[in-house]
N, C-alpha and C positions, 0 to 999 in steps of 0.2 A: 526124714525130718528128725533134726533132733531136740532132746530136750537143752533148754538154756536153764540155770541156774544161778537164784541170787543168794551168793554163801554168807555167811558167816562163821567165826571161829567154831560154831557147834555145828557147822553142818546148813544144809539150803533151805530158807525157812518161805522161798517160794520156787517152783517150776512152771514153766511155762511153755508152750509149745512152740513157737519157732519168734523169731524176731519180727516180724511181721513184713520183712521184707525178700522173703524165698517166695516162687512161684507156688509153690503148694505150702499153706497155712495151717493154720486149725485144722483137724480134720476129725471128726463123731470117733471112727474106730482107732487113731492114735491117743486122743482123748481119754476113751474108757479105757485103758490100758495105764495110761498114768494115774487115772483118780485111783485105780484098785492099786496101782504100787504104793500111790499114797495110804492109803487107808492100811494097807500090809505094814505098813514102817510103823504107824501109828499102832498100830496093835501090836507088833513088836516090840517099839520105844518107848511106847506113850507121848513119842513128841507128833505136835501137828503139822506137817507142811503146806503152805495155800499154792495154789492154782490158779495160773493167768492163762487162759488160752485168749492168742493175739491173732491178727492175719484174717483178714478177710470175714470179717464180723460187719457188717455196714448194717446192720438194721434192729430195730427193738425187737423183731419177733423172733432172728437170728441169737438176741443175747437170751430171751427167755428160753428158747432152747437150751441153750447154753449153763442158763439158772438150772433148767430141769433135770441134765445131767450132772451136776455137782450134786443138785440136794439127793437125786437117787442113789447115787452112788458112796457120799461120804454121809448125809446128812443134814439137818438144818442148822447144825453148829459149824458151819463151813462156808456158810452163806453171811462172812462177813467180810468187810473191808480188809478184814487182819487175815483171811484165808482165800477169798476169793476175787479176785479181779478181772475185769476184761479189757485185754491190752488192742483196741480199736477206735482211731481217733475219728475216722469217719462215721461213727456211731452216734456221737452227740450232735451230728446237723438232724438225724432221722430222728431221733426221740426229741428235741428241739421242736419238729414238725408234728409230730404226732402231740406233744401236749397243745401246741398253740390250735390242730383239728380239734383237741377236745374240750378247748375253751371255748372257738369259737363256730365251729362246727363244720368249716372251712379249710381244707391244705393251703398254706401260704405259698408263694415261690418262693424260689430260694432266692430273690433278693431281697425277702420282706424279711429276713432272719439272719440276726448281727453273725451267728455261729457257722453261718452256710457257706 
C-alpha cells in the first residue's frame, strides 16, 4: 500500500493512505507508521502534515478509532479539519443513522434517510 500525497510547492501538507480504491485500505499497522513519520518531520521542520486515512472506514465507531489513533499518536492539535480527515464516503449514511437512533431512539431504514 502506498502512501498518496497532496503537494505543494513546500512539500505534502496532507498524506493519506491508499485512494480508497485498492483491495486493501486503511490498515491500524500502516497507519502507526505514517502518524510517527509525521510527527518525526514535524520535529525536525516544525512544519505540520495532516492525515487522511481512506478505504474501508464505513462506520462511526471505525472512524473513532481512527480519531483515537491520531490524537495518540500526534496529539490533540491534529484533530482538525486542517490535519485530519477521513477519506470514506460510505461513512456519512452510518453516522446519518446513528444521530437520527439518537434522536429518536429508533434505527431508521435506509430508505427513511436522504444520505443512504
Amino acid at each position: 500500500m502506498a502512501a498518496h500525497c497532496r503537494g505543494t510547492e513546500l512539500g505534502s501538507d496532507f498524506i493519506k493512505t491508499s485512494t480508497g480504491k485498492e483491495t486493501v485500505n486503511a490498515t491500524f499497522p500502516v497507519a502507526i507508521v505514517m502518524l510517527r513519520a509525521i510527527r518525526d518531520f514535524f520535529w525536525k521542520t516544525g512544519n505540520k502534515v495532516g492525515f487522511k486515512p481512506a478505504g474501508g472506514i464505513r462506520t462511526a465507531k471505525e472512524s473513532l478509532v481512527w480519531l483515537s489513533l491520531v490524537k495518540e499518536e500526534l496529539g490533540d492539535e491534529w484533530l482538525t479539519p486542517d490535519l485530519f480527515r477521513i477519506g470514506a464516503s460510505s461513512l456519512l449514511s452510518d453516522i446519518e443513522r446513528q444521530i437520527y437512533h439518537h434522536v429518536t431512539g429508533r434505527y431508521a431504514a435506509y430508505h427513511d434517510l436522504p444520505m443512504s
